[in-house]
N, C-alpha and C positions, 0 to 999 in steps of 0.2 A: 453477561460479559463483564471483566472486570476491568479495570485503568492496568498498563503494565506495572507491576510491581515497584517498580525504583522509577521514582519522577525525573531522576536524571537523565537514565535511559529513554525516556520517552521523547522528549525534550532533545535527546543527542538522537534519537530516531526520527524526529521529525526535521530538523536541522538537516540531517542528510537526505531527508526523500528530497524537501525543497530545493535543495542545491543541487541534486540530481535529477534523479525522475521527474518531480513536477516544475521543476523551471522550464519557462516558457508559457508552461498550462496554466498554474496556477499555485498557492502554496495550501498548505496540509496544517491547518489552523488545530486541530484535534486528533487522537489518534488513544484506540481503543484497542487493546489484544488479549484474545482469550490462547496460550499456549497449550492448554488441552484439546481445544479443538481446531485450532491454527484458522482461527478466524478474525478477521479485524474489520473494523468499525471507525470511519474518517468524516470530517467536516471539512472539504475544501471551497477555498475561493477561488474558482476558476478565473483565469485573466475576461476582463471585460465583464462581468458579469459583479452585480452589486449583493445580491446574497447567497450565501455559500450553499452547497449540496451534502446532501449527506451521501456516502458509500458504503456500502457494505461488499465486502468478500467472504464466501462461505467458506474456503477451502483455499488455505495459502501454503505451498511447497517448496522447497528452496532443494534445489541442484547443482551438480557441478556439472558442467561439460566442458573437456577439452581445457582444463583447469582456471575456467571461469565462473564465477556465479551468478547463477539466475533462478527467477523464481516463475513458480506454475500457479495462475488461478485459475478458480473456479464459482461457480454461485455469485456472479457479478452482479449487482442489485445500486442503483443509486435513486435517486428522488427527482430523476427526468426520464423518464421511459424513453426515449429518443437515445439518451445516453446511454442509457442500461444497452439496447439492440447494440447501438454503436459498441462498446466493450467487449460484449457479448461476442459479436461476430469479429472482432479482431486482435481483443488480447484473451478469450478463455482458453486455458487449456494449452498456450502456446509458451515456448518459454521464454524470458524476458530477461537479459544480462542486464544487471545491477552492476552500478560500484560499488568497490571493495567495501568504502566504509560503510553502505546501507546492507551490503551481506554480512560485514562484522556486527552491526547490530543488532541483526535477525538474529544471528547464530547466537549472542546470549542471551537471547529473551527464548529460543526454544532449546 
């Protein structure tokens, strides 16, 4: 797995999960993407929690419906079993509306 391409981009991709997706949970210290295989690879600091986890997503798909976007995963893997089941049984495979600006930066990274 390689670093995304343009350090900007990554940096403007983690910038927007934080302030989206993982506010409240925690923030997204690191972020890994392979676009051939739409797999990504994270180091989060969950809130409360004093060292961070690692994430792995095997299989990340981005969608429209209903002219929103959202994304599909799969292969949900972190470095708490407890959490992996938890993931596992309520975000794989389901879809998950994003903000615009974390779907605009998926969409130039694949």
């Amino acid at each position: 797995m390689r670093l995304i391409p343009h350090k900007a981009l990554q940096l403007m991709l983690c910038k927007a999960l934080n302030l989206t997706l993982a506010r409240g949970y925690g923030k997204v210290l690191k972020l890994e993407f392979d676009p051939k295989t739409k797999s990504l690879k994270a180091k989060v600091l969950l809130e409360g929690e004093s060292e961070p986890i690692d994430l792995e997503i095997g299989k990340f798909e981005m969608t429209v419906r209903d002219g929103t976007g959202h994304i599909l995963l799969s292969g949900i893997k972190t470095s708490r079993p407890w959490l992996t089941t938890l993931c596992s049984r309520l975000l794989e495979n389901r879809p998950i509306k994003v903000d615009p600006a974390v779907y605009s930066c998926l969409s130039l990274i694949l």
